[in-house]
N, C-alpha and C positions, 0 to 999 in steps of 0.2 A: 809916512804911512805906517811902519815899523812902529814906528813909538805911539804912535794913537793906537795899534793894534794893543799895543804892550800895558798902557795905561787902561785901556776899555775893558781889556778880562783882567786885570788886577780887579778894577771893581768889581766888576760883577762878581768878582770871586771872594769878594769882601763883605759882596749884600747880604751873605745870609748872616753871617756871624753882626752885623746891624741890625738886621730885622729881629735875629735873636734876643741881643740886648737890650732893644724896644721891647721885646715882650716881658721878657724875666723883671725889666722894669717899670713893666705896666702896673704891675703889683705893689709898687713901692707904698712902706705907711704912709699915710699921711702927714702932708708938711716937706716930704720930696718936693723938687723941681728935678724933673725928668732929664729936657735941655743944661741945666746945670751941672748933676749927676756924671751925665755924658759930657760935658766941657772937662771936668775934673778928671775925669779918665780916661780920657782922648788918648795919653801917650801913653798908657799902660795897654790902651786898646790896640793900637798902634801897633805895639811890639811883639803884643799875643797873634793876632790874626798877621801880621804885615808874611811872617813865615810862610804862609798857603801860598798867595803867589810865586814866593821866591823858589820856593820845593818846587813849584809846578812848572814854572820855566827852566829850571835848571836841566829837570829830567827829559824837559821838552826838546832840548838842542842835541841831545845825544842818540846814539843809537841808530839803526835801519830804519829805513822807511815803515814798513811793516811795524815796528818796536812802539814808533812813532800813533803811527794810528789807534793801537788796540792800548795804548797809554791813555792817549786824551781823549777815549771812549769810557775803559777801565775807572781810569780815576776821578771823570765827572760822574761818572754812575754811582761811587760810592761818596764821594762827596756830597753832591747835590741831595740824594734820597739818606741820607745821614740825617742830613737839617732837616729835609720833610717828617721825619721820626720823631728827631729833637720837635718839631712843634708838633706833631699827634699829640706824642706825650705830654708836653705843655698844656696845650688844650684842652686833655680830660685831668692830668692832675695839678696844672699849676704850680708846676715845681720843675727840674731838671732830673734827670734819670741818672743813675751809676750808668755809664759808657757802654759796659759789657750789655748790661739790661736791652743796650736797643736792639741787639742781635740775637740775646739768648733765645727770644722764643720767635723767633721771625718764621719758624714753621706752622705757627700755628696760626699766620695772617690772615692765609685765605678762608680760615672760618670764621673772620669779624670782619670780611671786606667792607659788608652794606654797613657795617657800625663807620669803619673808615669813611666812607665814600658820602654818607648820609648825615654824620654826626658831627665824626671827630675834625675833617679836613672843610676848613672854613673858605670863603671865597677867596680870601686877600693869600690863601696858601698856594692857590695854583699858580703865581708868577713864583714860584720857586722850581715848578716844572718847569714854566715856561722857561726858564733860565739857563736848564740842560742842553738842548740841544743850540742854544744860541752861543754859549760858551763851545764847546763842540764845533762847531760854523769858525768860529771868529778863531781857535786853535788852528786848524786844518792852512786857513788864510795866513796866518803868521809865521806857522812852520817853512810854508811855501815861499816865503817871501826871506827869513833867515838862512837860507839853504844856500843865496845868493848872495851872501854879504859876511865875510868872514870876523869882519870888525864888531858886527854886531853882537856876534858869538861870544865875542872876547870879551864886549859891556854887559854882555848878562853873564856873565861868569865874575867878574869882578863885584858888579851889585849884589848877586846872590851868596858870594862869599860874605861879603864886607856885613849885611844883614843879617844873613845865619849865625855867624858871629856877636852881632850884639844884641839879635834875639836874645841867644844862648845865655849870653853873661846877665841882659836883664832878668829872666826868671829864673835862673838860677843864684844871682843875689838876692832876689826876693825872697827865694825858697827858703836860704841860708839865715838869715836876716830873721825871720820870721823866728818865735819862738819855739821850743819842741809843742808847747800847751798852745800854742792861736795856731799852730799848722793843721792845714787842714789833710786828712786821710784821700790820698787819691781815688779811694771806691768810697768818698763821701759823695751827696748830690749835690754840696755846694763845690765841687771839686772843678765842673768848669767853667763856674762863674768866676772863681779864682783865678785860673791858672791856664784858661783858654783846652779848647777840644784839644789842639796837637801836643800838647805840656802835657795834660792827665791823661791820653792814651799812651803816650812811652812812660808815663809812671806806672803805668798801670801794668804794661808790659815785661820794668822792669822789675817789681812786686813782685808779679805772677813767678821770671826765671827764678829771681832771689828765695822765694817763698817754696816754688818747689824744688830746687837742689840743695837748698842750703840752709832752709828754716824749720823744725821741728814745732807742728801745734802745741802750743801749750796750754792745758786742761785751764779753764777760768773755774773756778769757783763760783756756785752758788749765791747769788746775790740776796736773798730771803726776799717775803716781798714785797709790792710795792708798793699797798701800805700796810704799816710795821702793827696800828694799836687798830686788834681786833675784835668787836665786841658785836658778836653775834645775836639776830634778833631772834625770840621762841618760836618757833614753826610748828604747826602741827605734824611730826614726824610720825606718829605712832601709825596717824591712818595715810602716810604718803609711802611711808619704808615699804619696798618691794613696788612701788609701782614703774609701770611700762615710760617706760621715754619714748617722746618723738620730737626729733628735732626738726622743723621745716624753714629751708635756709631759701629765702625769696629773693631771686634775682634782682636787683637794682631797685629795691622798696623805698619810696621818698615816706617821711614820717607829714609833710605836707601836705599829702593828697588825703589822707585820713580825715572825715568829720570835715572835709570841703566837696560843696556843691556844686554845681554848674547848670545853671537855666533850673535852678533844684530838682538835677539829680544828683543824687549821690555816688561820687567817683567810687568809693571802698564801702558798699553798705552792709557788708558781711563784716569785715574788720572792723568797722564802726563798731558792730552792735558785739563783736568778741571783745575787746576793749573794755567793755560794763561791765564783761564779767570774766574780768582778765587783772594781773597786777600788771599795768603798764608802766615801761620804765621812761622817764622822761631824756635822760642825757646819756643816751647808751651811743657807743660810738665806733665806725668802725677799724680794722684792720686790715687796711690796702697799701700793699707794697710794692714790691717785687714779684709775687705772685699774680699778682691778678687777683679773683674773686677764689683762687683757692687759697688765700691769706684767713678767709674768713675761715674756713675748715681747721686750717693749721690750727689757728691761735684757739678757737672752739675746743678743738679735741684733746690740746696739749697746753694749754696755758700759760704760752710760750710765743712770744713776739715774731712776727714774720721778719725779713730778712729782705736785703735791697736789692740784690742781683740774681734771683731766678727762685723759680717756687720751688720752695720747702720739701717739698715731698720727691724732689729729684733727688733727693741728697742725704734723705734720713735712714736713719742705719738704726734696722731693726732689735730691740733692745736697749738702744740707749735712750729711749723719750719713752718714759712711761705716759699712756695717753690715757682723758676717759674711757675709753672699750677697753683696754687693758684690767682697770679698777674696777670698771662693772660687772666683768667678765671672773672676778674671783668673788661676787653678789651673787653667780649664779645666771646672769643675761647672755641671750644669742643677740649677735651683734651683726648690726646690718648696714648699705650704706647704698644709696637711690638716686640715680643720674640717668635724666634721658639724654643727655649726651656721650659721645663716646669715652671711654676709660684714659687713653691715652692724652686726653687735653686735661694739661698742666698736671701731667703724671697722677693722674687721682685715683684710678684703679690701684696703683702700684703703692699711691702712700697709706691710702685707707689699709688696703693690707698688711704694710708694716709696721702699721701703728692697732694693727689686733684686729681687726674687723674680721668675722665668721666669711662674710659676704659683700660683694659689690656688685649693685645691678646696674649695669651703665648702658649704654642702646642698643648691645648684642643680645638684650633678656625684652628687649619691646619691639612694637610692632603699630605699622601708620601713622597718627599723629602724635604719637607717643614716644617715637623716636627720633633722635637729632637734634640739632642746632635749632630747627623749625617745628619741633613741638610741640603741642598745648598744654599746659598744667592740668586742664580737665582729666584727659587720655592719660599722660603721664600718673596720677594719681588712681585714675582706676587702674590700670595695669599694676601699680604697686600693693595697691590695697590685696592686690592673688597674694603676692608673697609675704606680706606684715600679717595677713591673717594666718598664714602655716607655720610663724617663727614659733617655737617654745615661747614660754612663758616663764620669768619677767622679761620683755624685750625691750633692745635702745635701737630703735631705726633714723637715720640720717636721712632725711630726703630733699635732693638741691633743683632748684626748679630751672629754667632756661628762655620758659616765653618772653618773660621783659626783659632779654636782652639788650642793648640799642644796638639800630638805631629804633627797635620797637615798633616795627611793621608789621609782626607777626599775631593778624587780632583780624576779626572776621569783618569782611569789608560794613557790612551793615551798622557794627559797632557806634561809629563816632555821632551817626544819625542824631541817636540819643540824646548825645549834650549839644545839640543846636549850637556847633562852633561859628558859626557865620555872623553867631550876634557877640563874640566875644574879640579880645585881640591875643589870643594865643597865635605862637606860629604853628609849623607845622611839627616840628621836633615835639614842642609839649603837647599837640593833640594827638600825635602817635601817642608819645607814653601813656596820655590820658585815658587813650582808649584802650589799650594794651593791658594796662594795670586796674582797671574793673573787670577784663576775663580775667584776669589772674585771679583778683580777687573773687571773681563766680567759683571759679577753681576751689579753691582754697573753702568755702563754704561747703562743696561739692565732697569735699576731704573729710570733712568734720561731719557730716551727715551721712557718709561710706565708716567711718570707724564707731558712731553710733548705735548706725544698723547691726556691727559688729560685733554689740556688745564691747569695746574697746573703753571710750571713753569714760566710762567710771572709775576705771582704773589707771589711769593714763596721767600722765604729767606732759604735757603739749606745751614746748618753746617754740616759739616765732619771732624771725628777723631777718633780715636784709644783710645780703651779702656787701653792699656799698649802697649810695649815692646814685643816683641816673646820670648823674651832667644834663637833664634835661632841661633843665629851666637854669636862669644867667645867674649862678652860685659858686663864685671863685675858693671857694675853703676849703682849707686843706682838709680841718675836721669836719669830718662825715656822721654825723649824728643822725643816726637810725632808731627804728621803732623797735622796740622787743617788747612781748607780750609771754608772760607765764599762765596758763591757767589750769586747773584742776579744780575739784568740784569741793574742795577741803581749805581752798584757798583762797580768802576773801577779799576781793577786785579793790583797787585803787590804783591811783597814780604813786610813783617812788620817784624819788626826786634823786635816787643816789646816782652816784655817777660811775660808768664802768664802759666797758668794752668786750670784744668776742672774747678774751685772755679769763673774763672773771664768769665764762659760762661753766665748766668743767666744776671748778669750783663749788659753783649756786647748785647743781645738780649732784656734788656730793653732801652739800647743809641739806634740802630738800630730802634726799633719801638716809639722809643721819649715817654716811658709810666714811670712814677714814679718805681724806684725798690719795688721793698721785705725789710721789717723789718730783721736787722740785719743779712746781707750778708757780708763777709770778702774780697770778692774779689771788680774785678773795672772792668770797661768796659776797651775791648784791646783797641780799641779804643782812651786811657788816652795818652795823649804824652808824661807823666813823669812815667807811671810804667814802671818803670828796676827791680822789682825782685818778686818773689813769694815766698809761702813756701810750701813744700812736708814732709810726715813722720814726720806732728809735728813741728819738729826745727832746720828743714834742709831747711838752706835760701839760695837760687836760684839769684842770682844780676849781673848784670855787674859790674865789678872794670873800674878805673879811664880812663885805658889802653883800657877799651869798650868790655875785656873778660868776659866768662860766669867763672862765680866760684859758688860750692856749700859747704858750711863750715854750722856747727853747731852751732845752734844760741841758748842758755837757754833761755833768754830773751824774743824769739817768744813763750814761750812756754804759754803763758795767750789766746792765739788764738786757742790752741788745746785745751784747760780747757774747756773754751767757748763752743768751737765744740760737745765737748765730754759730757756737760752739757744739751745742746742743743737737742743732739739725744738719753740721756737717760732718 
């Protein structure tokens, strides 16, 4: 009974690091064999995970009763809901997270529970719950039963040596073995597909001691940027210079739903008809990292690549990143910045301010639907429109919206009526968004008919775009290709085929206003007639090949523009 106890939570405790690796290689290119894949790596697999068991028994035989309990309580709680993280994260980006990342903002959960609950956590995920307290159960049974048999003590002490041991020597000859150039950085994301969860948190750990007792930062230099031949197109500057900025950064905008019907209506028919008389960018992409959706702000306001283990603006040190509100702000602009949500998520009160902003209105300046997590872009936008009309003149206002959050529930029940979903086969994930993201889009019409009335938009240079992707519809990519729309009344509407990112917005809005950029910005004005490529996630380069296709392959070599980046905002 011992040994079937002993075997039966080995596995389980083995399932997730399986299930894991069925996921991560769900994704394989094409021309993988999945089964095959997994044959080949069986004993590497083996030797990475085989560890968890042997740590967990070992700890499991010693100690007080007491010690006993609140162990194999302790340690499945952080075990189990570890892996349930690892797959959230998988499931909205498709990727593995830097380690730290699962923990950094765990404060901030319970303001995306229903995104968790509704979007991100798929069916086949809750036998990873199920697995807690079962493991749990079958511990408690074994302890009880070990307590009585001294011999057996003595075999799981012998096993748990003999394996610790040649865990140890296997990934640590790998580690050795490996070259300084194919090793990979333990706060890389490919770090625990390498080298297993338990290998890259003690690297990680011992990084952190080594880094902070004994390592001095070393300043990176300036990369210039990324791309080098710049050949600027003529704009009408004469009658744009001194106009008002407004930046509106729209929650989870699919560039999809734009100019598509249903039962014909028209999902976006405000955006549609801004789009004619708009220069829309075809292959604009986004900037999602470590931050979350204030990547998009980062890399907007600073030009300057987001970062993989926690948003940017926790970390930036006033002075040393010159931002746009910095450079507009010696033009003569009062600078502003628009959140119906509260300041404190993902530190945005605190970065908007040290990156120059006059202002941040965040849910302590709104009131009913206007404020919070729950929302409407309508309210939101009137309430802002009191303060954009009292700023000085020339003004840059920031405004970030929240209603299409996911999981996108947040939209007036009558709404979906509309597009006669019963005759369609949407599920219900995409008829939330669907119906969520035409109020937005009412919204947003609602915006542009309040700054009118204002007298505003004549003067006005109006950017819109999308903070990321939805994940609402079955689109495993990594790049995130968003809609961005410029318009002004000087500026004559077409599609741009060039290819950029939030990094080349700062940029575009110093060629637009014909004013000197910001010190050490990585991006280029769209505007440039030779940018074909950007970079996303670090060292994932975005280009057109010869053929005039978009390809994104991994580039090492770009990787001196994230050091940079990373250098920059710590």
């Amino acid at each position: 009974m011992i040994y079937v106890l002993y075997l039966l939570i080995s596995f389980l405790l083995l399932l997730p690091y399986l299930d894991f690796f069925i996921a991560l290689h769900s994704i394989l290119p094409p021309g993988y064999n999945l089964l095959f894949t997994f044959l080949k790596r069986s004993i590497k697999l083996f030797m990475m995970f085989s560890i968890v068991p042997v740590f967990y028994f070992n700890f499991l035989k010693v100690g007080s009763k007491t010690y006993k309990i609140l162990f194999i309580i302790g340690f499945n709680t952080i075990y189990f809901f570890t892996f349930i993280a690892l797959r959230l994260y998988f499931n909205y980006y498709q990727d593995t997270p830097e380690p730290s990342l699962l923990f950094a903002n765990s404060s901030e959960l319970w303001a995306i529970k229903e995104q968790i609950l509704y979007q991100l956590l798929q069916p086949l995920d809750y036998w990873l719950i199920a697995l807690w307290p079962i493991v749990i159960i079958l511990s408690f049974l074994f302890i009880k039963k070990i307590e009585l048999n001294h011999l057996i003590n003595l075999k799981v002490k012998y096993v748990t040596i003999g394996l610790l041991l040649v865990y140890t020597g296997y990934i640590s000859a790998q580690f050795i073995i490996e070259s300084p150039a194919k090793r990979i950085d333990f706060h890389s994301t490919d770090a625990i597909r390498a080298y297993g969860i338990t290998w890259t948190v003690a690297g990680l750990a011992y990084k952190g001691i080594r880094d902070h007792f004994f390592k001095e930062e070393a300043a990176i230099p300036y990369p210039g940027k990324i791309s080098k031949r710049i050949a600027l197109a003529t704009l009408p500057s004469s009658s744009l210079k001194g106009s008002n900025i407004i930046i509106i950064q729209i929650e989870s905008l699919e560039k999809l739903v734009m100019d598509k019907k249903i039962n014909n209506i028209e999902i976006t028919p405000f955006l549609n008809s801004l789009k004619k008389h708009s220069i829309f960018f075809e292959h604009f992409y986004s900037q999602h990292y470590g931050g979350g959706s204030s990547d998009a702000e980062l890399s907007t306001l600073t030009s300057l690549l987001p970062i993989s283990d926690h948003p940017s603006f926790q970390t930036i040190v006033p002075g040393k990143v010159e931002s746009l509100a910095h450079v507009l702000k010696r033009y003569g602009y009062t600078t502003a910045g628009f959140h119906a949500n509260y300041g404190n998520i993902f530190s945005r009160e605190m970065g908007f301010k040290k990156l120059g902003f006059d202002e941040f209105y965040s849910a302590n300046y709104f009131s009913g639907k206007a404020k919070g997590f729950y929302s409407w872009d309508k309210e939101f936008f009137k309430q802002s429109m009191k303060y954009i009309q009292n700023m000085p003149k020339p003004f840059f206002a920031y405004l970030i919206t929240v209603q299409s959050h996911g999981p996108f529930r947040n939209y007036h029940p009558e709404t979906p009526s509309l597009f006669h979903f019963e005759n369609t086969d949407y599920n219900i994930l995409e008829r939330n968004y669907i119906s969520v993201i035409h109020e937005v889009d009412e919204a947003i019409g609602e915006l542009f008919h309040l700054l009118d009335q204002a007298g505003l938009i004549e003067h006005t240079i109006i950017i819109l775009f999308a903070d990321h992707k939805s994940r609402a519809f079955n689109d495993p990519s990594i790049d995130e290709c968003i809609p961005l729309l410029i318009c002004h009344k000087n500026l004559s509407p077409k599609t741009n085929d060039t290819i950029g990112s939030h990094i080349d917005i700062a940029p575009t809005v110093a060629h637009l206003l014909n004013i000197q950029e910001g010190k050490n910005w990585l991006g280029n004005s769209l505007f440039d007639l030779n940018q074909k490529q950007t970079i996303i996630r670090g060292e994932d380069l975005i280009h057109k090949t010869s053929e005039n296709k978009i390809k994104v392959e991994f580039d090492p070599s770009l990787r001196n523009y994230y050091l940079f980046s990373k250098f920059m905002v710590n």
